[in-house]
C-alpha positions as CSV (number, residue, x, y, z in Angstrom):
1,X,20.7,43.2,50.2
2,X,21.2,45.3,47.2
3,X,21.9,48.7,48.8
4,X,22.3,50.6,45.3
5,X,18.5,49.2,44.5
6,X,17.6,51.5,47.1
7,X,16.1,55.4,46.7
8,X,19.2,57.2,47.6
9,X,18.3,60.5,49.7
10,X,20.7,63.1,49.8
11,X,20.5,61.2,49.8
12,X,15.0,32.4,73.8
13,X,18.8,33.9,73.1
14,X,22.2,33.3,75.3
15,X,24.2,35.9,75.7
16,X,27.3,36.1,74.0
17,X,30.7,38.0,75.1
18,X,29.9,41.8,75.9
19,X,26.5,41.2,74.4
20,X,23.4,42.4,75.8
21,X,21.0,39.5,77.3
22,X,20.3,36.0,75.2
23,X,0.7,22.2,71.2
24,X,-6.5,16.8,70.8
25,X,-8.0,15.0,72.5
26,X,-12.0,15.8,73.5
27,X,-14.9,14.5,74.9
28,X,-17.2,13.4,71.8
29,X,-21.1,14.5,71.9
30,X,-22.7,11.3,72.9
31,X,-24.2,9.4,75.7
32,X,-24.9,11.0,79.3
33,X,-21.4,10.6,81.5
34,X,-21.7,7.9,83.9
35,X,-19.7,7.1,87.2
36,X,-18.0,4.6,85.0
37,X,-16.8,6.9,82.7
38,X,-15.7,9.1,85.2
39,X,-13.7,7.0,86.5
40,X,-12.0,6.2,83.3
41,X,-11.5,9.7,82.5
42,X,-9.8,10.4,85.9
43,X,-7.4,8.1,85.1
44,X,-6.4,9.7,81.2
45,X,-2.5,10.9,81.0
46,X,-2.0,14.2,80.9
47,X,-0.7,13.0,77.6
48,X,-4.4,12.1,76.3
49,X,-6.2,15.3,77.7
50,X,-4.0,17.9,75.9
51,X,-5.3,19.7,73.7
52,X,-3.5,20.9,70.3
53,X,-3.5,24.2,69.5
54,X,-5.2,25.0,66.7
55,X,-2.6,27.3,64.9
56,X,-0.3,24.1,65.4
57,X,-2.9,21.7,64.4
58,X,-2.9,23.9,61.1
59,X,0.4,23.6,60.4
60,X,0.6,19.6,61.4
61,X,-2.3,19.3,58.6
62,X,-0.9,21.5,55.6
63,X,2.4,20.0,56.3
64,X,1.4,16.7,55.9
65,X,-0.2,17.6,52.3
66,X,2.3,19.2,50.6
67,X,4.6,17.2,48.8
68,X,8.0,17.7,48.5
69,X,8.1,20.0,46.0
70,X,5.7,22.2,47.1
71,X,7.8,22.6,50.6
72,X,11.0,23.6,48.7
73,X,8.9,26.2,46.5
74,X,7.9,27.4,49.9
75,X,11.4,27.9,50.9
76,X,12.0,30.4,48.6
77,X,11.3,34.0,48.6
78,X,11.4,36.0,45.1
79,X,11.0,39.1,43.3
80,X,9.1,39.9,39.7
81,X,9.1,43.6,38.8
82,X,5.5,45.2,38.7
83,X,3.1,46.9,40.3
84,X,-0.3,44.7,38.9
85,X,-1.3,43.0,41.6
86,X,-3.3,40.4,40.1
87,X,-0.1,39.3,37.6
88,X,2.0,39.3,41.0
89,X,-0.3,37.3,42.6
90,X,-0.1,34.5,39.3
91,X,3.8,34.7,39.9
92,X,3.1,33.5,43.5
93,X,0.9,31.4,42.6
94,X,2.9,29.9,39.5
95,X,5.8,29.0,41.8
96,X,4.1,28.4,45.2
97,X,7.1,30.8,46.6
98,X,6.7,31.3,50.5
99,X,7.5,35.0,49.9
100,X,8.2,38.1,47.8
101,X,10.3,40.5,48.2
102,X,9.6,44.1,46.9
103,X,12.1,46.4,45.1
104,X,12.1,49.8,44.4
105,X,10.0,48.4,40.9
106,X,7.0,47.3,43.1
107,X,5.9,50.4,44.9
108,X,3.4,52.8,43.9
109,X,2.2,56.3,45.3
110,X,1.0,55.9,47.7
111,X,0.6,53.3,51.0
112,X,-3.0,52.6,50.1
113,X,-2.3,52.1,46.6
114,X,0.6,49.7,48.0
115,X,-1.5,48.0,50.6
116,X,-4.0,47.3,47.8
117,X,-1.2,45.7,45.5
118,X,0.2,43.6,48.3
119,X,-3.1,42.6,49.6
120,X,-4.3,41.4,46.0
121,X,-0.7,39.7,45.5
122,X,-1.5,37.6,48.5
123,X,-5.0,36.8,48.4
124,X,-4.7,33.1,47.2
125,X,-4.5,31.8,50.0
126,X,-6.0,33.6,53.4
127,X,-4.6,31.6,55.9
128,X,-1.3,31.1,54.4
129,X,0.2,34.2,53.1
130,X,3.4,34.5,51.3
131,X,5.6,36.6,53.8
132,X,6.2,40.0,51.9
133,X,9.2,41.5,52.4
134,X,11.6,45.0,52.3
135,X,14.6,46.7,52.3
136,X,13.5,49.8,54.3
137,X,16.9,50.4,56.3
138,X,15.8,54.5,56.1
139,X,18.7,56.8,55.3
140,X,20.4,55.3,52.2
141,X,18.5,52.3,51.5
142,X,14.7,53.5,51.2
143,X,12.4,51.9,49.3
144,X,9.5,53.7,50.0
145,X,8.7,57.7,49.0
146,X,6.9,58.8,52.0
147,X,9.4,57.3,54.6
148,X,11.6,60.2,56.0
149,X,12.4,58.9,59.2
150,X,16.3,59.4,59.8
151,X,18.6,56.0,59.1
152,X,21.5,54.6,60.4
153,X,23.7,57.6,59.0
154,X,21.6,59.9,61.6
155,X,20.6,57.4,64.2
156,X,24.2,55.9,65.3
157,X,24.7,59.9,66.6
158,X,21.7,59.9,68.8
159,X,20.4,57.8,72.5
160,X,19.0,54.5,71.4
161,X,15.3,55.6,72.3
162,X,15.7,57.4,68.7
163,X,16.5,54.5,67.1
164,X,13.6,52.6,68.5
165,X,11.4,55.4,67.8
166,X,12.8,55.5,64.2
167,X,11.8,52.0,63.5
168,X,8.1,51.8,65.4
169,X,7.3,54.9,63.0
170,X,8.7,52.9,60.0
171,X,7.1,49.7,61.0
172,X,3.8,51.2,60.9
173,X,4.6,53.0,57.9
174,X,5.3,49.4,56.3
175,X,2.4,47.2,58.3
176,X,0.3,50.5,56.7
177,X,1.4,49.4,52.7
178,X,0.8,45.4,54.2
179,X,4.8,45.1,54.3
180,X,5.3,41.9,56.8
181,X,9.0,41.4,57.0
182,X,11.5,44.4,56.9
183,X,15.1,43.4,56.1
184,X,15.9,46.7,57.4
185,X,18.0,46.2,61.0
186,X,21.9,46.3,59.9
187,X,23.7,44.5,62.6
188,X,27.1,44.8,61.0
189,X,29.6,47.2,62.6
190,X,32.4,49.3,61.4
191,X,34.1,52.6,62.1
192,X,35.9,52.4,59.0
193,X,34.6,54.9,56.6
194,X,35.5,53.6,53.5
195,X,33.6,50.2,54.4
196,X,30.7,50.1,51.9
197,X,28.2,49.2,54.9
198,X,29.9,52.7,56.6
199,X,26.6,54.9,56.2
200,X,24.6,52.3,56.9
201,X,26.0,50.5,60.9
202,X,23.7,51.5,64.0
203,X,27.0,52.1,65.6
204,X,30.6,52.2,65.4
205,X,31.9,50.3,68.3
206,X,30.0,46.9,69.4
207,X,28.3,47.9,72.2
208,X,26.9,51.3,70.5
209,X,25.7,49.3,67.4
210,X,24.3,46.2,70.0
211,X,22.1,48.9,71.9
212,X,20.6,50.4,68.8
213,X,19.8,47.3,67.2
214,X,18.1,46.3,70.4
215,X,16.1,49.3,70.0
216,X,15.4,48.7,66.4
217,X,14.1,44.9,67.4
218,X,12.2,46.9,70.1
219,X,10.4,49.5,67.8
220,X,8.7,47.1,65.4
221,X,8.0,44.3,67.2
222,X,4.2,43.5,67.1
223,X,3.6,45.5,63.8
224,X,6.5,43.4,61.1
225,X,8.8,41.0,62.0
226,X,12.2,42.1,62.2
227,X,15.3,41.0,60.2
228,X,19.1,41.6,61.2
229,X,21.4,41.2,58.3
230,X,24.3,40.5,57.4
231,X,25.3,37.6,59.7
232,X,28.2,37.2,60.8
233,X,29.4,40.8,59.7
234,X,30.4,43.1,56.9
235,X,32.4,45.5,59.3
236,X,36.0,43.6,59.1
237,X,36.4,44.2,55.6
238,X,36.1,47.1,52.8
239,X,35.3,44.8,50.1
240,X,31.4,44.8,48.9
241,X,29.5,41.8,48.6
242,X,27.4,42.9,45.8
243,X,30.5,42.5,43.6
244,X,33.1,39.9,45.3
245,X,33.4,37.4,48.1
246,X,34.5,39.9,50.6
247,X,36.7,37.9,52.7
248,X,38.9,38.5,56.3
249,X,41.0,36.3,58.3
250,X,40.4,38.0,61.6
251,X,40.0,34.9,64.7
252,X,36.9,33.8,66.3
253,X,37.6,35.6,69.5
254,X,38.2,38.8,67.5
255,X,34.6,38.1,66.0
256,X,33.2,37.3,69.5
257,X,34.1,41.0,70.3
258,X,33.9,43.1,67.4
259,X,31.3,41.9,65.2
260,X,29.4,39.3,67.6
261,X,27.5,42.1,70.2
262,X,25.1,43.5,68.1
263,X,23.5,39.7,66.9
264,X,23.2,39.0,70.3
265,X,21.3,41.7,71.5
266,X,19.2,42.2,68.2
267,X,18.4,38.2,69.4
268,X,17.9,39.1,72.4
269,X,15.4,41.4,71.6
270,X,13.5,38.7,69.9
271,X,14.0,39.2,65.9
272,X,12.4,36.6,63.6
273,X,14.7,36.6,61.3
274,X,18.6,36.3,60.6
275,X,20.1,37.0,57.2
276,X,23.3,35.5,56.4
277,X,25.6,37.3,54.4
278,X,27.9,36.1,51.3
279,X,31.0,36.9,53.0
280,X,34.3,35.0,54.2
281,X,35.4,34.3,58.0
282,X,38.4,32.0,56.7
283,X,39.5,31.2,60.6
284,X,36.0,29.3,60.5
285,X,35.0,28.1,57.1
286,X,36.4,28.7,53.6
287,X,32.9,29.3,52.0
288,X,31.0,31.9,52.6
289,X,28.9,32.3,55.5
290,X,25.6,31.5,53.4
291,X,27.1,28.6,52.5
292,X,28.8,27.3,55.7
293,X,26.9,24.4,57.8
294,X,29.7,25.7,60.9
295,X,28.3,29.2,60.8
296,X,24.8,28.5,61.1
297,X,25.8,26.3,64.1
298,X,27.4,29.1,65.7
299,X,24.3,31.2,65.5
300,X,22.2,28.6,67.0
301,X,24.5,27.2,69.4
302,X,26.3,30.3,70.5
303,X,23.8,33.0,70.0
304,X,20.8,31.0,71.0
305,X,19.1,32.0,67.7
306,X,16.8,29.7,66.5
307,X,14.2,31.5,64.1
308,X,14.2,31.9,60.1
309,X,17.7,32.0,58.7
310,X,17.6,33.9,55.0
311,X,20.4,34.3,52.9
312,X,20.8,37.6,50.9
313,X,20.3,37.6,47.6
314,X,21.6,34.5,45.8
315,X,22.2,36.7,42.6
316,X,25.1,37.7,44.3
317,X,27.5,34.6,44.1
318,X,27.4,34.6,40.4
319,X,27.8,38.3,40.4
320,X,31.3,37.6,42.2
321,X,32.4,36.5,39.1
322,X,34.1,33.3,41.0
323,X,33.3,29.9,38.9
324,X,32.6,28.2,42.0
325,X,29.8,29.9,42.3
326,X,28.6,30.3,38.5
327,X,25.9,27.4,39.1
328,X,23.1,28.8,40.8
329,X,21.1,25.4,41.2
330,X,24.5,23.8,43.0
331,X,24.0,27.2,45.3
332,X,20.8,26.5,46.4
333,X,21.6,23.2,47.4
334,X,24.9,23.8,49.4
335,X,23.0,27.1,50.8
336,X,20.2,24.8,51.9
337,X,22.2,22.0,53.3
338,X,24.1,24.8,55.4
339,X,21.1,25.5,57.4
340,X,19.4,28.3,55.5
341,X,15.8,27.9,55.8
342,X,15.2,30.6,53.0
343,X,16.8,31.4,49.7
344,X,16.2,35.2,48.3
345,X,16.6,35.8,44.8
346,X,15.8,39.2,43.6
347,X,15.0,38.5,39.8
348,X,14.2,40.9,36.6
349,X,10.6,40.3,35.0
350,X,12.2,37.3,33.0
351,X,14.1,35.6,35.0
352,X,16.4,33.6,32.5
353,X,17.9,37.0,32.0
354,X,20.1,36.5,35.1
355,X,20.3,32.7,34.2
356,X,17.7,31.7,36.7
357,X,15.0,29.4,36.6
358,X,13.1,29.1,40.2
359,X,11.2,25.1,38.4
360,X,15.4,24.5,37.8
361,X,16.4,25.6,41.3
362,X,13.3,23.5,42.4
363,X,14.1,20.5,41.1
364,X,17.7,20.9,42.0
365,X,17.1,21.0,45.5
366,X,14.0,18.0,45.0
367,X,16.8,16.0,43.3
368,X,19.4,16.5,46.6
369,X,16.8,15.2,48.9
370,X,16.4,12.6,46.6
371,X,20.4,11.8,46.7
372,X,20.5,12.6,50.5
373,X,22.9,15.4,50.0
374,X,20.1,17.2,52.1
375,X,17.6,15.0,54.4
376,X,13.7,15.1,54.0
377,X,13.7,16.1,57.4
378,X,15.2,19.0,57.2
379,X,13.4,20.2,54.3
380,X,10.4,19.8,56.3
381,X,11.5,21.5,59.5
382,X,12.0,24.5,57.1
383,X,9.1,24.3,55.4
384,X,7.2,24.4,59.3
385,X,9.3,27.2,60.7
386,X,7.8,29.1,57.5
387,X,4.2,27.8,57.8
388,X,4.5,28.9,61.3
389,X,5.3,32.0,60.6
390,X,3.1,32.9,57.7
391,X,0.0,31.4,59.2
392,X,1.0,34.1,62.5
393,X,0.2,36.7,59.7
394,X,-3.3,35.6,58.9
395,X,-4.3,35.1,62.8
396,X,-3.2,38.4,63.4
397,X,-5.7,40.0,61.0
């Protein structure tokens, strides 16, 4: 994500390499049972007496009414300046987005005055919230006042135990403001000091980073779900994504070592989410990892991780300048058919300003299922991984 959007302060899985470890059928009111009917029912498959569980049966029945449109809005996650709950909540609402994503614009005071803002932005719909999301890494990318827990710049000095600490404080600092996803776990590694994403690694050799995002994973589980970014890793290159396509040529076995670790364990820890990075690994793919169908494969098929994929924030391509990347509906589509299950885009209040139209991007992706650049099927098995997820939010309350 956008690090310089942040308040600056003075500032399940396998296991991969030298990484740490990898739902109705019923009896119907009626007439009294007889011996006959007993003896029918002894004989039902185990197939006919399972029950569905109800969260899945929820899922099974708002999946099969949305139309296809309304699964791709839910596939994206977006951003409107503002801290009016009620006009946030008509911006959901408007695009039938499947999450929001809160910038340094969005928060208020205080948590209660945030927890109020969120909690109106979401009301539409009880038992399907739209996932709200953060940047709340601590240290240099801090989105909210009262957080002064230490960051990755402290953190990768001390034990682990103050990493996990770190982030079951800041967890319940965010579940507090009703924050449900932080994008704050940085998985990349580096002990290069002029790497942009420097200050902000867990650790400086693979298995220091792997052990600290463990314990990151560790502190907020149960409270918000947990994020690692940037997939597959910023660390073997200076260049900044925020700007350019930072790319490297290293091998697949120098990735298995260097920047793999930490994604494993932070997998292995059980994060919900993975967010793929707009980066180059030419020795696998010449797109960028958010756009490359062989490096969501390796994530599921090597690191066992198979959760919510998110891309950081589409904006970037087109800010690389590159003209293969200057159409943002012909990103959504290739990032989609890659295996992303969720597009970010942080936009400003009008969102043709950055030549964005979420209908545009809508209808571009609507239009690709239609041509079978991307199949139907996919489209739902995103839109249930997401449903799943943000129905979890409304059972928990």
């Amino acid at each position: 994500m956008r690090s310089r959007r942040g308040i600056r302060r003075a500032p399940l899985a396998l296991t991969l390499v030298t990484a740490s470890a990898l739902a109705v059928t019923g009896c119907a009111a009626g007439a009294p049972r007889t011996a006959q009917h007993s003896a029918a029912d002894s004989s039902a498959t185990p197939e006919q007496t399972k029950t569905v569980d109800p969260a899945t049966a929820y899922v099974n029945a708002r999946l099969a009414n949305m139309t296809l449109r309304q699964k791709v809005a839910s596939l994206l996650m977006l951003h409107q300046p503002g801290t009016d709950g009620a006009a946030l909540r008509g911006f959901v609402d408007r695009y039938g987005v499947g999450g929001m994503i809160l910038m340094g614009d969005n928060v208020l005071g205080s948590p209660a005055a945030l927890a109020a803002q969120n909690a109106a932005m979401t009301a539409s719909d009880p038992q399907l919230p739209p996932l709200v999301a953060i940047d709340e890494e601590g240290g240099d990318v801090t989105r909210l006042p009262w957080d002064t827990l230490p960051g990755a710049d402290v953190l990768k000095a001390q034990p682990p135990a103050a990493t996990q600490a770190a982030f079951s404080q800041r967890a319940a600092l965010l579940k507090q403001a009703g924050v449900t996803v932080n994008f704050g776990t940085i998985a990349d590694t580096t002990a290069d000091p002029d790497s942009f994403i420097y200050d902000r690694v867990l650790g400086m050799t693979p298995a220091a980073a792997a052990d600290r995002v463990a314990a990151s994973v560790t502190g907020e589980r149960g409270q918000v779900f947990s994020t690692l970014k940037h997939f597959p890793g910023h660390g073997e290159t200076e260049a900044d994504s925020h700007t350019s396509i930072p790319t490297t040529a290293v091998s697949v076995a120098e990735w298995r070592a260097r920047d793999a670790p930490p994604f494993g364990a932070g997998i292995a820890a059980g994060t919900e989410l993975v967010m793929f990075g707009h980066l180059v690994y030419s020795a696998v793919d010449a797109a960028p990892a958010s756009l490359s169908a062989p490096w969501h494969r390796i994530l599921s098929d090597t690191l066992g991780f198979h959760g919510v994929t998110i891309t950081d924030d589409m904006r970037m391509l087109q800010d690389s300048g590159l003209p293969q990347y200057a159409n943002p509906e012909e990103n959504a589509v290739q990032a989609l058919a890659a295996g992303n299950t969720m597009l970010l885009y942080v936009l400003p209040a009008d969102p043709a300003a950055a030549g964005l139209d979420p209908d545009a991007l809508i209808d571009a992706v609507v239009g690709a299922v239609g041509s079978g650049r991307i199949p139907a099927a996919q489209i739902d098995a995103d839109a249930r991984k997401l449903l799943e997820l943000r129905h979890e939010l409304a059972t928990k309350e």
